[in-house]
VEXKOL-439380 format. One record per residue (C-alpha): x, y, z. Coordinates in Angstrom, 1 decimal. Layout:
BEGIN
- u  v  w
- X  Y  Z
...
end
This chain:
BEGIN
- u  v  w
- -23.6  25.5  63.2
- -27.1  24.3  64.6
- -28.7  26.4  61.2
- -26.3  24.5  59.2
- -27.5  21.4  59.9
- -31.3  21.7  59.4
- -31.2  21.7  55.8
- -29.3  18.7  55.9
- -31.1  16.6  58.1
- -34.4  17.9  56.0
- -33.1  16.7  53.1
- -31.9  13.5  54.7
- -35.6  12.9  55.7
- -37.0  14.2  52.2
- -35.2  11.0  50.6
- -36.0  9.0  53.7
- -33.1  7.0  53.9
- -29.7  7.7  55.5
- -26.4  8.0  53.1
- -25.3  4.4  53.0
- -28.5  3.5  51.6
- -28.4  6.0  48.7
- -24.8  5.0  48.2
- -26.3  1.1  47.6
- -29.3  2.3  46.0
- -27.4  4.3  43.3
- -25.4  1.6  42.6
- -27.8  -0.9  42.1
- -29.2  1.3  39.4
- -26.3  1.3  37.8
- -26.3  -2.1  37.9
- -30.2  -2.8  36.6
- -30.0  -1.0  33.4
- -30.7  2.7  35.0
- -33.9  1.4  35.8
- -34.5  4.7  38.0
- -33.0  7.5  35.4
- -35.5  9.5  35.4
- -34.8  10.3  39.2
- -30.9  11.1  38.9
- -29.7  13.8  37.3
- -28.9  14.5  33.4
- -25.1  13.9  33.9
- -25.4  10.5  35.7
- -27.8  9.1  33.3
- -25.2  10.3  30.6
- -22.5  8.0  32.3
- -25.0  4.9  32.8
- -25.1  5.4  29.0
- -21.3  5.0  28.2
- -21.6  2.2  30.5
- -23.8  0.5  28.5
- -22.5  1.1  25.3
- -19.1  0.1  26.5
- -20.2  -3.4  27.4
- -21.7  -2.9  23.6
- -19.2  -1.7  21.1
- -21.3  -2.5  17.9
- -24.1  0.1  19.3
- -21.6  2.5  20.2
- -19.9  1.9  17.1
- -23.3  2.7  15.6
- -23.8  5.6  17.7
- -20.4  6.8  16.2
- -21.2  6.9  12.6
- -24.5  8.3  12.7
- -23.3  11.3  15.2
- -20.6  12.2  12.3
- -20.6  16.4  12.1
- -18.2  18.7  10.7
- -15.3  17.0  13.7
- -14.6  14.6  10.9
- -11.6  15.3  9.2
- -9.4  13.3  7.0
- -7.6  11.2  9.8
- -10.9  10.3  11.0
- -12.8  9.9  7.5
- -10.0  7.4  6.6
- -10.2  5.3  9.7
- -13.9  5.1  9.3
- -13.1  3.7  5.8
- -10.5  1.2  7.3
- -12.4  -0.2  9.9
- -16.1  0.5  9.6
- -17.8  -2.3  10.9
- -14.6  -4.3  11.0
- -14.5  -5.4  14.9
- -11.8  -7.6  14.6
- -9.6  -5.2  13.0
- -11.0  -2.1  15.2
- -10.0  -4.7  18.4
- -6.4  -5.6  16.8
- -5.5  -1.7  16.4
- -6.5  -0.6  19.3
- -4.6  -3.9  21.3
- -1.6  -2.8  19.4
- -1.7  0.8  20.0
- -2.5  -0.2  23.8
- -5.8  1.9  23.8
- -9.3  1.2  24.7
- -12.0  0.4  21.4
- -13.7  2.8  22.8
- -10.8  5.6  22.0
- -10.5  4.2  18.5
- -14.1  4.4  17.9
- -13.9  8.2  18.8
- -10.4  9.1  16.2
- -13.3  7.4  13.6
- -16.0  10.1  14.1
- -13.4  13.2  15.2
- -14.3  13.5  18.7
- -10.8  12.6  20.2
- -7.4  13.2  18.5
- -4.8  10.7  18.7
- -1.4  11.4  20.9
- 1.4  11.9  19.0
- 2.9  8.9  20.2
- 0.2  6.5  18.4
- 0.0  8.9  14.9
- 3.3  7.7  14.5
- 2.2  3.9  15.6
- -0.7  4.0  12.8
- 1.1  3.6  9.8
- 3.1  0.7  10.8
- 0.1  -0.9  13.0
- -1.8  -0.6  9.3
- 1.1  -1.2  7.0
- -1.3  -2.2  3.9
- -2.8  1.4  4.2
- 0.3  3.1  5.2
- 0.9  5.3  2.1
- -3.1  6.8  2.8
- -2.9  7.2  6.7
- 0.6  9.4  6.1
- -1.2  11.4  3.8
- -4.1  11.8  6.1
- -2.2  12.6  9.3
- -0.3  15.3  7.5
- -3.4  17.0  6.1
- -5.0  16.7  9.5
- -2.4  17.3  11.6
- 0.5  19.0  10.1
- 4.2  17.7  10.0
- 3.8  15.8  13.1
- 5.3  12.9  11.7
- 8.6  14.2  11.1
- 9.5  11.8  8.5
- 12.4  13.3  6.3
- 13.7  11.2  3.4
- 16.3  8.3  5.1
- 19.5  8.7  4.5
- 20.9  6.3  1.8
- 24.6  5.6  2.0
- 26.7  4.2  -1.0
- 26.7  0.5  -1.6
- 29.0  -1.8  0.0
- 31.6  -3.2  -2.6
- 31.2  -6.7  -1.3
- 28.2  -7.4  -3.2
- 30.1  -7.1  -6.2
- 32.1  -9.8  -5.0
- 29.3  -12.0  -4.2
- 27.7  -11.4  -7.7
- 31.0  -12.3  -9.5
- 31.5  -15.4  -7.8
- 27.6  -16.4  -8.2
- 28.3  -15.6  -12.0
- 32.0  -17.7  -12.0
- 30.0  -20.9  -10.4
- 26.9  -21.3  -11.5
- 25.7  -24.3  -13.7
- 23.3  -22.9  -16.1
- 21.3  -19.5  -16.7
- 18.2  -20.1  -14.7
- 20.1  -20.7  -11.7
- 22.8  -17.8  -12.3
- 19.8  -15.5  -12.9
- 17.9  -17.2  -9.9
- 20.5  -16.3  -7.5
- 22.4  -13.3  -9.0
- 18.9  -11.8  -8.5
- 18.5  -12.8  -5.0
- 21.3  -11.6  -3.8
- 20.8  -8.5  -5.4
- 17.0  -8.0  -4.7
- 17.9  -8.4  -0.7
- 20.7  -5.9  -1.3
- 18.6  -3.5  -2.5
- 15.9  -3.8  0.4
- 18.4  -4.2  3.2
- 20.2  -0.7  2.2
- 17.4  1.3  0.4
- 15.0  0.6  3.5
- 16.7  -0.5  6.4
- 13.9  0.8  8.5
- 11.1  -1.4  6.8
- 9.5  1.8  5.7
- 7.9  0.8  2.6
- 10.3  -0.3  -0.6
- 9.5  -2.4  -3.5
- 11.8  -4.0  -5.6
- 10.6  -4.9  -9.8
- 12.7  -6.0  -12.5
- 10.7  -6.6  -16.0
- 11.7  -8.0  -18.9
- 11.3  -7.3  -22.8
- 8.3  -9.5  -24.4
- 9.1  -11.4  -27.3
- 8.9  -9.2  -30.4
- 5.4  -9.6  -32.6
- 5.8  -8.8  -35.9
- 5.5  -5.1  -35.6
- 8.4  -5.5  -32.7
- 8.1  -5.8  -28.5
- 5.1  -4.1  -27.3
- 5.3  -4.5  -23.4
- 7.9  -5.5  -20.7
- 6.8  -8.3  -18.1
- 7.5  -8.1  -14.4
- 9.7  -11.5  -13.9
- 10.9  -10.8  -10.5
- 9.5  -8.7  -7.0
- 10.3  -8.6  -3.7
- 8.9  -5.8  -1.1
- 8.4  -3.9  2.2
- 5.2  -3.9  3.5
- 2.4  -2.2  2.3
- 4.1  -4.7  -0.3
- 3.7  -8.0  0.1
- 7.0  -9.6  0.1
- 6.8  -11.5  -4.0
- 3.7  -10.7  -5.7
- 2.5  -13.8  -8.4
- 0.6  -12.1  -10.4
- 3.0  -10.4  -12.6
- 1.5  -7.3  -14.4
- 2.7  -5.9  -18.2
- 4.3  -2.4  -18.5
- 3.7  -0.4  -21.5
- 4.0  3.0  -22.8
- 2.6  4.8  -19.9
- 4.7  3.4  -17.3
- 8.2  4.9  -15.8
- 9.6  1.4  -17.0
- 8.4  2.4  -20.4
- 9.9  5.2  -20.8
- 13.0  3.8  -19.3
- 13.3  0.9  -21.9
- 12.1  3.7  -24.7
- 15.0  6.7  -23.7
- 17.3  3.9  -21.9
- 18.4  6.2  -19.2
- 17.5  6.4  -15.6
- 13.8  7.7  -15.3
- 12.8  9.7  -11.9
- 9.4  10.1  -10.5
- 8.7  11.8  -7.1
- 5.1  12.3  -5.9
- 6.1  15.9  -4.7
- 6.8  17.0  -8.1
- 3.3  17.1  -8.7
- 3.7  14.7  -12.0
- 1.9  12.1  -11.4
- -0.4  12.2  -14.2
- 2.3  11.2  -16.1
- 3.2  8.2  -15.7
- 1.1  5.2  -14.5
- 1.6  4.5  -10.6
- 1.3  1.8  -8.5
- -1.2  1.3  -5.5
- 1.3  2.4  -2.7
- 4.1  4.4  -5.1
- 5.3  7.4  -3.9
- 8.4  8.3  -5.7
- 10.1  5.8  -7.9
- 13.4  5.2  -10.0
- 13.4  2.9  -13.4
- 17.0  2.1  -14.7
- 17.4  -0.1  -18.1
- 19.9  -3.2  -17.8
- 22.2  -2.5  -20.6
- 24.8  -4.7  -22.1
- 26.9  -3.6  -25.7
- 23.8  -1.1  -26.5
- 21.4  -4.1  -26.5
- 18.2  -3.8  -23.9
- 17.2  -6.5  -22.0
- 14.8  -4.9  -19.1
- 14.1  -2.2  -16.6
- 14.8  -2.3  -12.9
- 12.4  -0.5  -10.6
- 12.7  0.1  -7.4
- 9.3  1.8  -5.9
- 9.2  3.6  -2.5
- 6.1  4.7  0.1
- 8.0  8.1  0.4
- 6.7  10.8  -1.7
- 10.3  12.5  -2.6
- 12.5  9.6  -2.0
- 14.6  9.2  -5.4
- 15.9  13.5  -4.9
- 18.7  12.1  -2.9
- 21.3  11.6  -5.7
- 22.6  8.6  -4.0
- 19.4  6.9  -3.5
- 19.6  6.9  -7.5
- 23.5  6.0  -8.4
- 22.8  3.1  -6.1
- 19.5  2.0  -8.3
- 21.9  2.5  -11.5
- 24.7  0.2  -9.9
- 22.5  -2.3  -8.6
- 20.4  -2.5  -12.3
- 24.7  -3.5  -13.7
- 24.6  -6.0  -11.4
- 21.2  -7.3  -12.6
- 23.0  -7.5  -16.2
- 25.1  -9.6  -14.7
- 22.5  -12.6  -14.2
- 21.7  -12.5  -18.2
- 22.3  -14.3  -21.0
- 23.4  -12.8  -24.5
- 20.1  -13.8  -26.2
- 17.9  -11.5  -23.2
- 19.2  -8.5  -24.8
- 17.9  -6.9  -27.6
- 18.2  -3.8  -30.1
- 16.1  -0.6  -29.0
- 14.6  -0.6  -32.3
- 12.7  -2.9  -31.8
- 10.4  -1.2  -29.2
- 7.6  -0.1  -30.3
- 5.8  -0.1  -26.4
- 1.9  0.0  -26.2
- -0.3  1.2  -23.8
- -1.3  -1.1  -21.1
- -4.2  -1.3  -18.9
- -3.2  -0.1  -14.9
- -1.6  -2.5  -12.6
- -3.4  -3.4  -10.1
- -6.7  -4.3  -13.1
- -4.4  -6.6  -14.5
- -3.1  -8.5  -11.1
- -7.0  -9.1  -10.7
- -7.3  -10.5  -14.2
- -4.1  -12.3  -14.0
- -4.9  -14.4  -10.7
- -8.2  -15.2  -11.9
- -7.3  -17.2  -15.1
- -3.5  -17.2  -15.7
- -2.9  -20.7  -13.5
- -6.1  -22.4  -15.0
- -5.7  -21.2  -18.4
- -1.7  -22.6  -18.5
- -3.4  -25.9  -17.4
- -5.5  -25.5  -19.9
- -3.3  -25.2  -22.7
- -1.3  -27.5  -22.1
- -3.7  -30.3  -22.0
- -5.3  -29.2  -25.0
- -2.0  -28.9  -27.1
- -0.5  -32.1  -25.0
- 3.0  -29.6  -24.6
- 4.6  -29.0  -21.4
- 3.9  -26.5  -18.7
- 6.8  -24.0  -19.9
- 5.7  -23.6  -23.3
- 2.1  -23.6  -22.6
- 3.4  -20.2  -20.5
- 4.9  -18.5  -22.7
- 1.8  -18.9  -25.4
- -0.7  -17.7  -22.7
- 1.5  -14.9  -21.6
- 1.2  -14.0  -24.8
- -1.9  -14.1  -25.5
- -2.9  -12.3  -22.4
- -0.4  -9.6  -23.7
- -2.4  -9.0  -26.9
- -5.9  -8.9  -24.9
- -4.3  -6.2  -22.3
- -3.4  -4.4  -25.6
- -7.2  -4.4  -26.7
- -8.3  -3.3  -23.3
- -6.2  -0.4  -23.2
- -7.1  0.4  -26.8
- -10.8  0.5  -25.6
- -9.5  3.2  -23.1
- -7.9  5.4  -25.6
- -11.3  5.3  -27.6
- -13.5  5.4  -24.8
- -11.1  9.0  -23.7
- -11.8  10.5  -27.2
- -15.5  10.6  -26.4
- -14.8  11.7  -22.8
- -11.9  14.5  -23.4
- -11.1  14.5  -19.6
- -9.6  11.7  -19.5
- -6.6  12.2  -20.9
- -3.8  11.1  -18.4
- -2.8  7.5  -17.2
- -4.0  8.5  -13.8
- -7.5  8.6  -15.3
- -7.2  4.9  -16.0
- -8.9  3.2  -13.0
- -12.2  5.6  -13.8
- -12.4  3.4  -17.2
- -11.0  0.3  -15.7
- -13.0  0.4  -12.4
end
């Protein structure tokens, strides 16, 4: 035991100070900065580093990005996207998912995988990016979601009550229509998407004919599930390229399921997955399409999901007047440019030009509407054309997907 002992006590007197002063000696280091790093060994001065950067998130966060390798994957790629330089954001996810920002920083560059627990957390944590982070996860990680298509019952008969008597004691047709379609727009969300998964609700109406006959339908009405926002102001036009189109255009129900790989054929929206248009019919006479949009890519395959879009889009009919509906041959639909280009053109001058209008022609705010929207028809029209010009000098792009590469 005695030749046991030298070597510590030699070492002891090589540092020349007993344990307890080490013990306070290393930890005033730690406290200083690692003022004395370069006499502790590799793995503390690796710690002394995290400490610092912890107390630091913006140079870790730093750190992060610029040690990106081949770890990054798709999951982590799109977090860097969502919250690159975004502290308030990166603090708000990580307080919600109950993690540390230091474990979120790490998902960004790859270094750390999420438990399964929080994957499924993400999307509703970042509902307005939902749609992408699903995608992500599943490229990344595999089905670990385990999100099959919800189950969609058949639709309760009592709404049809409710509709008839809204119909049977209502004083004009703005208010039937106002409250016909409430009812029937919270129907929909409440039994499509129980689950707040992601749903959006549309119905558009035919634009007055020009001479040549109607050229567009006009969103009049939405309501949505987050990513959607729950009414959206800036209502777009739907041409020739759109599932509403072509539902107006055949007038039968239109399907379109992201997992059909057909999605250059139609024009989609930002977070639609899979989608079902149904025209509102009355006597053979057209008077819109109603659309109802989901995040899930083959939601409208269930059969049911479907009939219940085709009875709800009656019960829209129901809210109309005799003079909304019109003959089918007078479509002649054009192409429009894509959705969300036109929201962005639509909130910046729709309200001021309205205003403007009507001062100029001294008419009221109602008329002065309907003359902007359309004008602001006709220039969508002219954009769109420039498209179709601008794709026949650039053959590859040829699809309604390839719309935002003009658009920007």
């Amino acid at each position: 035991m005695g030749n046991r002992s030298v070597p510590d006590e030699t070492q002891k007197k090589k540092r020349g100070r007993p344990p307890g002063a080490r013990k306070v000696a290393a930890e005033t280091t730690a406290h200083t900065g690692g003022q004395r790093q370069k006499h502790t060994p590799s793995t503390r001065s690796t710690r002394t580093v995290i400490k610092e950067s912890a107390a630091s998130p913006q140079v870790l966060q730093d750190q992060t990005i610029q040690n990106i390798d081949d770890s990054v994957t798709p999951f982590s790629s799109l977090l860097h996207t969502i919250m690159y330089r975004d502290r308030m954001e990166l603090s708000r996810v990580a307080r919600e998912l109950a993690v540390a920002e230091n474990t979120v920083y790490r998902w960004m560059n790859g270094t750390s995988e999420p438990r399964i627990i929080h994957l499924k957390r993400l999307p509703e944590v970042l509902p307005e990016h939902r749609t992408q982070l699903i995608a992500a996860i599943e490229q990344t990680f595999g089905d670990v979601l385990g999100n099959p298509p919800p189950t969609v019952r058949e639709i309760d008969k009592d709404i049809y009550q409710h509709v008839l008597e809204l119909m049977t004691n209502s004083q004009d047709d703005e208010t039937r229509f106002w409250q016909i379609s409430e009812v029937v727009f919270e129907d929909i969300l409440e039994h499509l998407d129980a689950n707040h998964l992601g749903l959006a609700v549309t119905y558009a109406k035919l634009m007055p004919a020009h001479q040549d006959g109607i050229h567009s339908l006009r969103e009049v009405k939405m309501r949505g599930h987050a990513p959607w926002p729950d009414t959206v102001d800036s209502k777009a036009y739907l041409g020739s390229t759109t599932l509403a189109g072509a539902a107006a255009v055949l007038q039968r129900i239109q399907i379109w399921n992201d997992t059909d790989n057909n999605r250059a054929l139609v024009e989609i929206d930002e977070y639609e997955r899979s989608a079902c248009a149904v025209p509102v019919l009355r006597g053979g006479l057209l008077a819109g399409v109603l659309i109802v949009s989901s995040t899930h890519p083959d939601f409208f395959k269930d059969t049911t999901a479907c009939q219940a879009v085709a009875e709800y889009a009656l019960l829209m009919g129901v809210a109309l007047c005799d003079r909304e509906f019109f003959p089918s041959a007078l479509l002649h639909l054009r192409p429009m440019p894509p959705l969300r280009w036109q929201r962005e053109a639509i909130t910046r001058t729709y309200l001021n030009r309205i205003i403007a209008y009507a001062h100029q022609h001294s008419t009221s705010r109602s008329e002065a509407e309907f003359w902007i929207q359309r004008e602001m028809e006709l220039e969508f029209e002219d954009e769109a054309h420039k498209f179709v010009e601008q794709q026949k000098a650039v053959p590859e792009i040829s699809t309604p997907s390839d719309y935002s590469r003009f658009f920007g």
